[in-house]
mmCIF file of the C-alpha atoms, coordinates in Angstrom:
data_MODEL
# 
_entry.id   MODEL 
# 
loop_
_atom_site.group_PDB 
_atom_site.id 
_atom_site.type_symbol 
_atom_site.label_atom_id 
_atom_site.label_alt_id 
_atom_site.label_comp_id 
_atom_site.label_asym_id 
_atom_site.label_entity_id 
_atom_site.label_seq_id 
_atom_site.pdbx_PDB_ins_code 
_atom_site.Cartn_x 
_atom_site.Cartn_y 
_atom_site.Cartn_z 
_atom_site.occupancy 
_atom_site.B_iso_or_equiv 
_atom_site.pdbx_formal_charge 
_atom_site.auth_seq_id 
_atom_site.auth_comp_id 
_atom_site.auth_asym_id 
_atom_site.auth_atom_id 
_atom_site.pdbx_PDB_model_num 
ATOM 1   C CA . UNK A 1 1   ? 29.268  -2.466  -25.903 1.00 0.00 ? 1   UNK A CA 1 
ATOM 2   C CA . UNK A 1 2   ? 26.367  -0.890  -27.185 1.00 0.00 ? 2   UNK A CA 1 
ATOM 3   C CA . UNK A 1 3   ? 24.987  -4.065  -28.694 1.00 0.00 ? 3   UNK A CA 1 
ATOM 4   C CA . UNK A 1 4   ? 25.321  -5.652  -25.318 1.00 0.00 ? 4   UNK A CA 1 
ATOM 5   C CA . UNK A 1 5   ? 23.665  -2.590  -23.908 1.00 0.00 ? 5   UNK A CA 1 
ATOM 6   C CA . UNK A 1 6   ? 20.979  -3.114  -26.457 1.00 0.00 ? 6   UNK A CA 1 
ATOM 7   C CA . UNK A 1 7   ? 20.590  -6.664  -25.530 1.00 0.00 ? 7   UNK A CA 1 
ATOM 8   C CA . UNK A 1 8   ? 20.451  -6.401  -22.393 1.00 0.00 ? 8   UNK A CA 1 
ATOM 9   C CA . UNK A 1 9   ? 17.657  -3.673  -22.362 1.00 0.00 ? 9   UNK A CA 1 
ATOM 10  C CA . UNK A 1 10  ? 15.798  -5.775  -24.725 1.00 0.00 ? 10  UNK A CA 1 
ATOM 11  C CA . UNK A 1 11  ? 16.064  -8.908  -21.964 1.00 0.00 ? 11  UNK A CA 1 
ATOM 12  C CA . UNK A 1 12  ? 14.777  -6.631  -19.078 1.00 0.00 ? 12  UNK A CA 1 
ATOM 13  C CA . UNK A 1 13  ? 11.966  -4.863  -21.199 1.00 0.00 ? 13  UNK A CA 1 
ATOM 14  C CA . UNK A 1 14  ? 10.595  -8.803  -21.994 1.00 0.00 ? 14  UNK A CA 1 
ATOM 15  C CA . UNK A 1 15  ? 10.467  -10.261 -18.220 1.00 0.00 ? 15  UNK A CA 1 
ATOM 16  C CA . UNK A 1 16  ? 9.791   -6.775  -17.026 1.00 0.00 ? 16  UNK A CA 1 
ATOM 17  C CA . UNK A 1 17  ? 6.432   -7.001  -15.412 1.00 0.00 ? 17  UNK A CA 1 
ATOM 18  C CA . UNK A 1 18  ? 3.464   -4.138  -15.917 1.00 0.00 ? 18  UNK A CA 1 
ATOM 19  C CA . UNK A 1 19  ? 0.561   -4.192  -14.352 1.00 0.00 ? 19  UNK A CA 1 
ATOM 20  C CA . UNK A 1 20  ? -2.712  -1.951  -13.741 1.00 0.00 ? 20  UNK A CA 1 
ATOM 21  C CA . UNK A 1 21  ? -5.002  -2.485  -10.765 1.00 0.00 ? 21  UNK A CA 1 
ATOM 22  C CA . UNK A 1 22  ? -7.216  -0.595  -8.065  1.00 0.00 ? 22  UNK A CA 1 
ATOM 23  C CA . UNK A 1 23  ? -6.226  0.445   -5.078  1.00 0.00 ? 23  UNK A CA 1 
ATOM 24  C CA . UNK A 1 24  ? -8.458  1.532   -2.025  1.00 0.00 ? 24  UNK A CA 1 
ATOM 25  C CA . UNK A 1 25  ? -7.617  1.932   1.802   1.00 0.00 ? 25  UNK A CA 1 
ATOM 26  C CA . UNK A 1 26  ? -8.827  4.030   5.094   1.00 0.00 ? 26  UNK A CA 1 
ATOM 27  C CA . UNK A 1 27  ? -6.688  6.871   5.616   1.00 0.00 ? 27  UNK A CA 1 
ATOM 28  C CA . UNK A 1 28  ? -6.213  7.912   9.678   1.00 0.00 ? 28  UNK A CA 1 
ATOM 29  C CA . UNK A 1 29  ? -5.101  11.586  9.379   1.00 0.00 ? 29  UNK A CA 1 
ATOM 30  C CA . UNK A 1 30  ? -3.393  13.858  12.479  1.00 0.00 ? 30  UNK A CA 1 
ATOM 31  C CA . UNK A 1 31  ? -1.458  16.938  11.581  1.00 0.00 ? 31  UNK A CA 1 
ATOM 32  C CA . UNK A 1 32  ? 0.665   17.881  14.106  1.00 0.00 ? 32  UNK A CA 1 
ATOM 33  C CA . UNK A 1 33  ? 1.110   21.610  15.207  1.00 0.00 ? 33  UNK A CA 1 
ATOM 34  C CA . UNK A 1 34  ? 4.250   23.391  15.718  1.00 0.00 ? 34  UNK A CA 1 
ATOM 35  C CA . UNK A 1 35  ? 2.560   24.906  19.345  1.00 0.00 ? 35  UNK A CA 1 
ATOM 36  C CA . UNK A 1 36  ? 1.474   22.349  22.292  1.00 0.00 ? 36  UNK A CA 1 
ATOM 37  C CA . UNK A 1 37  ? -1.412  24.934  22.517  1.00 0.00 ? 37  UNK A CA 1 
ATOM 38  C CA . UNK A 1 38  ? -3.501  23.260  19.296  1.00 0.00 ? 38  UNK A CA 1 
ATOM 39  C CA . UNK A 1 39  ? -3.765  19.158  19.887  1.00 0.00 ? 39  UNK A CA 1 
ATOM 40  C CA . UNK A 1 40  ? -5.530  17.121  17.312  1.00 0.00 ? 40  UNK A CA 1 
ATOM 41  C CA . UNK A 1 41  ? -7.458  13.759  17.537  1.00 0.00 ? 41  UNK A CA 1 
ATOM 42  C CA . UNK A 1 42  ? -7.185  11.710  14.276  1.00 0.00 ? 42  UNK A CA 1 
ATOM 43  C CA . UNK A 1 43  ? -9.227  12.235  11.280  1.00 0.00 ? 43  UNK A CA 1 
ATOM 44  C CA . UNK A 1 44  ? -10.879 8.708   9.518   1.00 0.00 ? 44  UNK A CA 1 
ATOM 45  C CA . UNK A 1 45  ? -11.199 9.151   5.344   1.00 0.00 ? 45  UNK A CA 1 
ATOM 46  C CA . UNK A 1 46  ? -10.444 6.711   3.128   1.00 0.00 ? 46  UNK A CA 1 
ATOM 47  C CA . UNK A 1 47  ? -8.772  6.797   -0.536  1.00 0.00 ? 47  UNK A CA 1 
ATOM 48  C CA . UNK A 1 48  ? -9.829  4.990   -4.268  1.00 0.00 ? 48  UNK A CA 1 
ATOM 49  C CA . UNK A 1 49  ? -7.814  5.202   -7.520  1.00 0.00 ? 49  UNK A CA 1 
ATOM 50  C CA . UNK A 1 50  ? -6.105  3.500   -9.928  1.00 0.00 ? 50  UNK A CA 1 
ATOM 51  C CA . UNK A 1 51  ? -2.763  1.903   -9.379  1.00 0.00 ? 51  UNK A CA 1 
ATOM 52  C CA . UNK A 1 52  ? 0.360   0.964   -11.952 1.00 0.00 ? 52  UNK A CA 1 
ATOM 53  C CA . UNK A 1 53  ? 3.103   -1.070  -11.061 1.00 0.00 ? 53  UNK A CA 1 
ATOM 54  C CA . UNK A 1 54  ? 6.087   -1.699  -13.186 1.00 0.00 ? 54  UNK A CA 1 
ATOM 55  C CA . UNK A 1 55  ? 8.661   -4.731  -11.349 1.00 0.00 ? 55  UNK A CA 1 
ATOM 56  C CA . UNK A 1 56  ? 11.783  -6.102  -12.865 1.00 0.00 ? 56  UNK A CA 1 
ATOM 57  C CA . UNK A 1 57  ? 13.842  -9.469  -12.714 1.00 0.00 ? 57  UNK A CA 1 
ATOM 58  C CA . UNK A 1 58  ? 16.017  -8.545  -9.451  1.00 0.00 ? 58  UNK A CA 1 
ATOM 59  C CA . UNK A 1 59  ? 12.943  -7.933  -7.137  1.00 0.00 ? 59  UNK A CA 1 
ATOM 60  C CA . UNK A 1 60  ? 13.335  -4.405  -7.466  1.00 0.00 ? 60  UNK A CA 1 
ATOM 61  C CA . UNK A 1 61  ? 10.329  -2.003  -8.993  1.00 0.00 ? 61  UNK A CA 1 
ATOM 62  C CA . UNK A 1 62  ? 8.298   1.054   -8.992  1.00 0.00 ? 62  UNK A CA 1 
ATOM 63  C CA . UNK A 1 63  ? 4.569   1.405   -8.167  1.00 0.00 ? 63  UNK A CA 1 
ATOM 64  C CA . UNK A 1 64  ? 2.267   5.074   -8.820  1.00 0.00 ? 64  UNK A CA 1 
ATOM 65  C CA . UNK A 1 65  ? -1.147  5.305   -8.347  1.00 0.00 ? 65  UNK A CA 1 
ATOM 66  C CA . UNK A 1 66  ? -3.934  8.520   -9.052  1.00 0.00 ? 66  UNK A CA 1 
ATOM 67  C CA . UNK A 1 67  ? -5.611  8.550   -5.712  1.00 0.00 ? 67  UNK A CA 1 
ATOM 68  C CA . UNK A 1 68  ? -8.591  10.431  -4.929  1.00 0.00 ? 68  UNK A CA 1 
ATOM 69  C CA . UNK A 1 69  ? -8.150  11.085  -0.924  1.00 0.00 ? 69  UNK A CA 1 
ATOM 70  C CA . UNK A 1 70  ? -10.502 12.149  1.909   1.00 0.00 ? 70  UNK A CA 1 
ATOM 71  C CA . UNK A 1 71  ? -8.706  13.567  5.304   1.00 0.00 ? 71  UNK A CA 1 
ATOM 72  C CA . UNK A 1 72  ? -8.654  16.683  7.478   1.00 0.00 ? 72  UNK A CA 1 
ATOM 73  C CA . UNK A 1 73  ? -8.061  17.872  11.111  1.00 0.00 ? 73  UNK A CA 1 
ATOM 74  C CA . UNK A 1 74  ? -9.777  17.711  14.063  1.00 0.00 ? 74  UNK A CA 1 
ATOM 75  C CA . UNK A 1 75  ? -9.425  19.576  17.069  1.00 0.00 ? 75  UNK A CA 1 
ATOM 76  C CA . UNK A 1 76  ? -9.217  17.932  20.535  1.00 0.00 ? 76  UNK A CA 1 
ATOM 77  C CA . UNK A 1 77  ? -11.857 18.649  23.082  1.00 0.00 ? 77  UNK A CA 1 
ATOM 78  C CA . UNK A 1 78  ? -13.596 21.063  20.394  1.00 0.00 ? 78  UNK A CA 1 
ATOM 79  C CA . UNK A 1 79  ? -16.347 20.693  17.764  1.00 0.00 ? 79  UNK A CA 1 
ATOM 80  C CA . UNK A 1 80  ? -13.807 22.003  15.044  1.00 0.00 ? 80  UNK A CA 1 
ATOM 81  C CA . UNK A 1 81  ? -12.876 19.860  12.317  1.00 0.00 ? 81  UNK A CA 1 
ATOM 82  C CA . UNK A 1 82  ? -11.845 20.532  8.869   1.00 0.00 ? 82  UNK A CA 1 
ATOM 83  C CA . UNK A 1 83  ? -12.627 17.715  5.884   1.00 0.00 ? 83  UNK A CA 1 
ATOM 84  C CA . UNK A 1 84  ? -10.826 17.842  2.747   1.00 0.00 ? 84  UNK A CA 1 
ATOM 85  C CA . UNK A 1 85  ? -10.898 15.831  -0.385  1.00 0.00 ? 85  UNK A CA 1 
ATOM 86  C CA . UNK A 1 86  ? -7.317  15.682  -2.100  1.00 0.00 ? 86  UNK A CA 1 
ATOM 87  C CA . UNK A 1 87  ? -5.904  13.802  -5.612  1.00 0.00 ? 87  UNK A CA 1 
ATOM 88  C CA . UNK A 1 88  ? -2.428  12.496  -4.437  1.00 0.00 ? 88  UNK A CA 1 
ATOM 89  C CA . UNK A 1 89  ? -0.171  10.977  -6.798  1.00 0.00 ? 89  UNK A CA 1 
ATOM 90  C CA . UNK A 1 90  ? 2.864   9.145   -5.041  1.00 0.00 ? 90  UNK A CA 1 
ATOM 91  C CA . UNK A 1 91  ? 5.624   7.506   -6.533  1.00 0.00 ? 91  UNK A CA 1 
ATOM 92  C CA . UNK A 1 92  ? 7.025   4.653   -5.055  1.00 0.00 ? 92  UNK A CA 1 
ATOM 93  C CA . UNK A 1 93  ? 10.522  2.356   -5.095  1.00 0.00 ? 93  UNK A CA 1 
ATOM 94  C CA . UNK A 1 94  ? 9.438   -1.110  -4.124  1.00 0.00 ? 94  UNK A CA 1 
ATOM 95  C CA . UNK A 1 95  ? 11.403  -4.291  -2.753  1.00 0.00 ? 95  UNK A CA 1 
ATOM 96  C CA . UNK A 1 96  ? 9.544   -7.124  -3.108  1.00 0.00 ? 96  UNK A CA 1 
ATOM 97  C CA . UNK A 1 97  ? 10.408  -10.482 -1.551  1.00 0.00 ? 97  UNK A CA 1 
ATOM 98  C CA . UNK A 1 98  ? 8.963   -13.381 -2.838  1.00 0.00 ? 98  UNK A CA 1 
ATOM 99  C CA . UNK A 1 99  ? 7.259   -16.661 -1.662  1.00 0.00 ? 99  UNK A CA 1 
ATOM 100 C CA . UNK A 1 100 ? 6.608   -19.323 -4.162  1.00 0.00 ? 100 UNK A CA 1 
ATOM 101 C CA . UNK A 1 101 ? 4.446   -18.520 -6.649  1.00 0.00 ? 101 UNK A CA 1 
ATOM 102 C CA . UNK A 1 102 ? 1.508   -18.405 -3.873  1.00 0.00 ? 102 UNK A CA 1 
ATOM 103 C CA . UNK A 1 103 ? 2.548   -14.893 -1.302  1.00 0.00 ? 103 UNK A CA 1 
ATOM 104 C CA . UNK A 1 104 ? 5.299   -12.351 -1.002  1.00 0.00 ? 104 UNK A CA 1 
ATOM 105 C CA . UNK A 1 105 ? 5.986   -9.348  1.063   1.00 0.00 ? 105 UNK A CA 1 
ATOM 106 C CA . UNK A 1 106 ? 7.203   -6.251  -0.201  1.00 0.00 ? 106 UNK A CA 1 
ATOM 107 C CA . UNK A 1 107 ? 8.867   -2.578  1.243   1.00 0.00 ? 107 UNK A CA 1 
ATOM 108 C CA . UNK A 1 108 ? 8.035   0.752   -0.571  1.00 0.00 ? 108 UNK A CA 1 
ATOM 109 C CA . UNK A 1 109 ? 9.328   3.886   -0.181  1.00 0.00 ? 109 UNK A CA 1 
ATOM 110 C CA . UNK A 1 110 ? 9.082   7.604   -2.998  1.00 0.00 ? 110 UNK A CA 1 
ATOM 111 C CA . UNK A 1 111 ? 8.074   10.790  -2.593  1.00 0.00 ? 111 UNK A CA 1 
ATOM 112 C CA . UNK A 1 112 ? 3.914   12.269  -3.425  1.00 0.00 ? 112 UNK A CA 1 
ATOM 113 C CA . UNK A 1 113 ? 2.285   15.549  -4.377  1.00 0.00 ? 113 UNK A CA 1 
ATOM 114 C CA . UNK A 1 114 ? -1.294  16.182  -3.457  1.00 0.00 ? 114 UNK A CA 1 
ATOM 115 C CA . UNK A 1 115 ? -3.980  18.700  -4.815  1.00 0.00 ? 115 UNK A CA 1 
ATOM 116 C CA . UNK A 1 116 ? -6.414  19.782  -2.831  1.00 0.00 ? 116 UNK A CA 1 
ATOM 117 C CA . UNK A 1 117 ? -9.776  19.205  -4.575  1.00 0.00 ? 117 UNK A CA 1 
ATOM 118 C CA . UNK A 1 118 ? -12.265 20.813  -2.029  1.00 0.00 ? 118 UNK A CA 1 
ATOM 119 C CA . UNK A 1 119 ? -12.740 21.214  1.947   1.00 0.00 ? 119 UNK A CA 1 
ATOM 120 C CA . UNK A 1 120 ? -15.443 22.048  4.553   1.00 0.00 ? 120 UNK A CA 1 
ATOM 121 C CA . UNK A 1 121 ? -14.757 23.548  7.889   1.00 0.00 ? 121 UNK A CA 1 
ATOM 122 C CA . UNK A 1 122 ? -16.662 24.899  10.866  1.00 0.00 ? 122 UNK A CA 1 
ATOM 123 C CA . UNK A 1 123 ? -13.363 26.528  12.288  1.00 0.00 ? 123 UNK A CA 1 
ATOM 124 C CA . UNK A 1 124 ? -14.870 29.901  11.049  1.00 0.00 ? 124 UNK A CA 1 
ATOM 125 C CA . UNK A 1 125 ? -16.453 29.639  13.978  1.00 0.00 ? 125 UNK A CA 1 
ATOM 126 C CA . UNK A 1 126 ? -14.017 30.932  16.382  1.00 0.00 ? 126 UNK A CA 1 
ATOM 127 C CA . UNK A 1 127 ? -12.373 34.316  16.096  1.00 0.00 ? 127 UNK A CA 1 
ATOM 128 C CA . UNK A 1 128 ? -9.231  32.806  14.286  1.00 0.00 ? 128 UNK A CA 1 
ATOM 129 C CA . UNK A 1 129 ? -7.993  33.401  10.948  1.00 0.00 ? 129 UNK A CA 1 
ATOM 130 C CA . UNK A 1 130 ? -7.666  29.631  9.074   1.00 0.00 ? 130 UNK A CA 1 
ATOM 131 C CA . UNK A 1 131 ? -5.433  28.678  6.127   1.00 0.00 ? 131 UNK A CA 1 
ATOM 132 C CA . UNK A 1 132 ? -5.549  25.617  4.527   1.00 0.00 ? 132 UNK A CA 1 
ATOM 133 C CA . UNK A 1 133 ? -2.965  25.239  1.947   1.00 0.00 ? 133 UNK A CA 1 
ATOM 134 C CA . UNK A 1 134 ? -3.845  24.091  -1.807  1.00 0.00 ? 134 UNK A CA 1 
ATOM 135 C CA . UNK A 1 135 ? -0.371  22.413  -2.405  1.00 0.00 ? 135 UNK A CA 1 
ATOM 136 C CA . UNK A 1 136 ? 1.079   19.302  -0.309  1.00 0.00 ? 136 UNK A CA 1 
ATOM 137 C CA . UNK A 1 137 ? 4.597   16.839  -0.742  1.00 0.00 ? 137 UNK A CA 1 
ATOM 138 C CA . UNK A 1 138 ? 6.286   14.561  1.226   1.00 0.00 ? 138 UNK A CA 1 
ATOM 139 C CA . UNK A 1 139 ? 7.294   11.275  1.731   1.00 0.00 ? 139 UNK A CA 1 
ATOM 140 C CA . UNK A 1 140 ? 5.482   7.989   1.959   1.00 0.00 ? 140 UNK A CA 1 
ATOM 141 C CA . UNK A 1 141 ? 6.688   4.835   3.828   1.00 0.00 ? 141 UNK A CA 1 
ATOM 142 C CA . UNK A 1 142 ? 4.559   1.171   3.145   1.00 0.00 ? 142 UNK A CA 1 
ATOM 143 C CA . UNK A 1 143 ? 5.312   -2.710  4.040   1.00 0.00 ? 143 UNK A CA 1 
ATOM 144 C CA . UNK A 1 144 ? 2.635   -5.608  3.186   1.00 0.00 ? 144 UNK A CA 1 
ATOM 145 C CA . UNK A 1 145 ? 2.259   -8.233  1.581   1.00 0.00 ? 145 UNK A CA 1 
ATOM 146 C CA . UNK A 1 146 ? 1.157   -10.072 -1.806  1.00 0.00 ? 146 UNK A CA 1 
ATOM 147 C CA . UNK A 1 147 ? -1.386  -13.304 -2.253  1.00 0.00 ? 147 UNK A CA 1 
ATOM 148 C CA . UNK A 1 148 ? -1.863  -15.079 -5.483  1.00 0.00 ? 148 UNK A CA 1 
ATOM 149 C CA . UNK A 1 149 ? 0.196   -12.376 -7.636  1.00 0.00 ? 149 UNK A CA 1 
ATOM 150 C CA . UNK A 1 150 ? -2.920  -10.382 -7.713  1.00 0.00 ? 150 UNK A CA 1 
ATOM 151 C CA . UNK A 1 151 ? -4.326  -9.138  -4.186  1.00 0.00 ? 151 UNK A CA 1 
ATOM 152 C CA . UNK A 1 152 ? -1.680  -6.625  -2.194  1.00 0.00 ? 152 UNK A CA 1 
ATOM 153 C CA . UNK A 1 153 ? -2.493  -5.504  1.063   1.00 0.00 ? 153 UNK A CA 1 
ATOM 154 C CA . UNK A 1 154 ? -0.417  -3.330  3.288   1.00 0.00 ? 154 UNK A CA 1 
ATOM 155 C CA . UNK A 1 155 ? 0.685   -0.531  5.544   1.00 0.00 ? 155 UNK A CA 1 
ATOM 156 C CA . UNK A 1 156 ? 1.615   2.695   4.648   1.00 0.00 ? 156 UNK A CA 1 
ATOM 157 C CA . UNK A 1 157 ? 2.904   6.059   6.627   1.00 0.00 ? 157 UNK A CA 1 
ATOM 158 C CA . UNK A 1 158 ? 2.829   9.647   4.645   1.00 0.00 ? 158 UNK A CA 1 
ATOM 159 C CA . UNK A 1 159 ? 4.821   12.053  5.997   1.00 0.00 ? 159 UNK A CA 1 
ATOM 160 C CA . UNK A 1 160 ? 3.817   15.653  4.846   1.00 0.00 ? 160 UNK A CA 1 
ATOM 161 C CA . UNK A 1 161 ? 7.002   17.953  4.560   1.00 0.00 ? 161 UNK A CA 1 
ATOM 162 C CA . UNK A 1 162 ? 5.107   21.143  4.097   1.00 0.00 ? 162 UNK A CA 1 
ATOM 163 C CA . UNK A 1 163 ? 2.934   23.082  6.177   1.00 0.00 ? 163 UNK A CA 1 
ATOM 164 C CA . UNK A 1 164 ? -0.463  22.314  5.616   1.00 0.00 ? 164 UNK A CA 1 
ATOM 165 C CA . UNK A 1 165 ? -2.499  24.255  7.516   1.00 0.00 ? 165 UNK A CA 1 
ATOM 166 C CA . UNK A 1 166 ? -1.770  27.842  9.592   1.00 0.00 ? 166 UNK A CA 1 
ATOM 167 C CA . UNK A 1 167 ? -3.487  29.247  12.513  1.00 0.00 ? 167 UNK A CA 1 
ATOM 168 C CA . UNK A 1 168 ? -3.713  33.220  13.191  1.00 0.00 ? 168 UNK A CA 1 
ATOM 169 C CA . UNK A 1 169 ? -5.406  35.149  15.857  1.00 0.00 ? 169 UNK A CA 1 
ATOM 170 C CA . UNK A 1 170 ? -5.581  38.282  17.061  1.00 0.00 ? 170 UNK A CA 1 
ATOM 171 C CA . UNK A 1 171 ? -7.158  37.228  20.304  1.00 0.00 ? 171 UNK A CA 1 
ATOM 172 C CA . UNK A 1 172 ? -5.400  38.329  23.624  1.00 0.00 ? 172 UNK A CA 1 
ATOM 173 C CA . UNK A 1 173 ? -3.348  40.569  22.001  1.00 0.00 ? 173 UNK A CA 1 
ATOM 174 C CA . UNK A 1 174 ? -2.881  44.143  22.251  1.00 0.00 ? 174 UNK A CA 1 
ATOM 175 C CA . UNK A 1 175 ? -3.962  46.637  19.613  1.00 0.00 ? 175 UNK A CA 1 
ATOM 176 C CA . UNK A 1 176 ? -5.175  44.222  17.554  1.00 0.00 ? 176 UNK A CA 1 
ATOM 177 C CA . UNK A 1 177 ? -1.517  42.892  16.416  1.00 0.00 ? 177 UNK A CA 1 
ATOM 178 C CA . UNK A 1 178 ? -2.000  39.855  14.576  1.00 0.00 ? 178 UNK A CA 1 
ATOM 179 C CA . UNK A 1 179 ? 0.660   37.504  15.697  1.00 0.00 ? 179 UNK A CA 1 
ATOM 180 C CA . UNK A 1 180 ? 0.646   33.674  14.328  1.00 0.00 ? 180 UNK A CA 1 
ATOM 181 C CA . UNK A 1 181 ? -0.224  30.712  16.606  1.00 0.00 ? 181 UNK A CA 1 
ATOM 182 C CA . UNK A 1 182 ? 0.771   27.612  14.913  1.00 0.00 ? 182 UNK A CA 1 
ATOM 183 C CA . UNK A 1 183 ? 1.327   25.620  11.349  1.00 0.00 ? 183 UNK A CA 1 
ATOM 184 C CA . UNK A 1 184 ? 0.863   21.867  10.936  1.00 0.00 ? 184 UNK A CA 1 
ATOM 185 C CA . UNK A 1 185 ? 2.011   19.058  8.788   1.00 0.00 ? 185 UNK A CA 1 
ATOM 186 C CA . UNK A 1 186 ? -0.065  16.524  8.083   1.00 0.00 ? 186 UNK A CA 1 
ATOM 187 C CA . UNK A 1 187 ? 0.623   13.122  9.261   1.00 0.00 ? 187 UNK A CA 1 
ATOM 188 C CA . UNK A 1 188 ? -1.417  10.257  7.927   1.00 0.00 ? 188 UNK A CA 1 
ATOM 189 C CA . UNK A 1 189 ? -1.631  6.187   8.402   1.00 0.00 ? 189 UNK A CA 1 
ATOM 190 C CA . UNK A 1 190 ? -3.573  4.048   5.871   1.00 0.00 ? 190 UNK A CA 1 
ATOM 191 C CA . UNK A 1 191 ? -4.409  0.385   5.753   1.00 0.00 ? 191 UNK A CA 1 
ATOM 192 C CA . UNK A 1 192 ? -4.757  0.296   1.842   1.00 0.00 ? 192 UNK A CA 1 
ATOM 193 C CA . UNK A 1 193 ? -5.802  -3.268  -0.238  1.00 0.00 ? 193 UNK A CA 1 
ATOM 194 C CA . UNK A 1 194 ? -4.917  -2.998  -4.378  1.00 0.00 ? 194 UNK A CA 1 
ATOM 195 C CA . UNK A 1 195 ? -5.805  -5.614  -6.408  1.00 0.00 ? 195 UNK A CA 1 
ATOM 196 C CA . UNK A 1 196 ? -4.098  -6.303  -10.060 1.00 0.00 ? 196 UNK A CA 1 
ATOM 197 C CA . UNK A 1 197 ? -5.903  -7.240  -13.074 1.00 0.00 ? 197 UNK A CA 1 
# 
């Protein structure tokens, strides 16, 4: 058993494929607040970094990538936006269905971590106390599709389970009691295209 075991391993390790590439994409960012009283309009940033992608013989495989990340918040009907420059790392399970030799689709699905790098806000300029936290995970969702074995291009939804950003004000209240307005999680679409060396 544990030469067929070896075997085995040995067969999967050989047509295993490994690959390194570049991925880049436009990121279209809208947290969403707990409160109806703080709506957003989305945020355009994009993302760069490099991309690994290890796929078996069953279709089956696992794609991470090192992606340095622009996105941020922006407040409807307000000159208040927030712009923040992240390194997220997700880890994805990925399906991929193949056509001939020539294009394929695939479905991805893991979990990410992100590190905020740096930001830049103007919301200082109300009377509100702003957090932003330094610390993000969640979930991301992607579909596409493959051309030539080399060239991926696809969808891909990240869905923040953490709050991301807090609002507190003391405005309106009495005494000065400081009573919290709203959180947010971030929400964010990207059109990303990797290509593979």
């Amino acid at each position: 058993m544990i030469t067929l075991a070896i075997l085995c391993m040995s067969v999967f390790s050989l047509q295993a494929g490994i690959r390194i590439g570049i991925k880049a994409g436009v990121n279209l960012a809208k947290p969403a607040f707990s409160t109806d009283a703080i709506k957003t309009d989305n945020f355009t940033g994009f993302q760069v970094g490099p991309v690994i992608e290890f796929s078996g013989l069953t279709g089956f495989g696992v794609d991470a990538a090192i992606l340095y990340s622009q996105q941020g918040l922006k407040i409807k009907d307000l000159s208040l936006e927030e712009r923040a420059s992240t390194l997220d790392i997700p880890v994805n399970l990925k399906m991929k269905f193949s056509l001939a030799d020539i294009a394929g689709c695939y479905l991805s699905a893991g979990p990410y971590v992100s590190f905020r790098l740096d930001d830049q806000t103007n919301i200082a300029q109300v009377k509100t106390d702003w957090s932003s936290k330094e610390f993000g995970a969640g979930l991301n969702f992607g579909a596409g599709f493959e051309l030539l074995k080399h060239l991926q291009v696809g969808v891909n939804y990240q869905l923040g389970l953490n709050e991301d950003y807090k609002v507190i004000s003391s405005i309106g209240n009495v005494g000065g009691i400081i009573s919290e307005v709203g959180n947010a999680k971030t929400r964010i679409w990207s059109i990303t295209a990797a290509y593979f060396f």
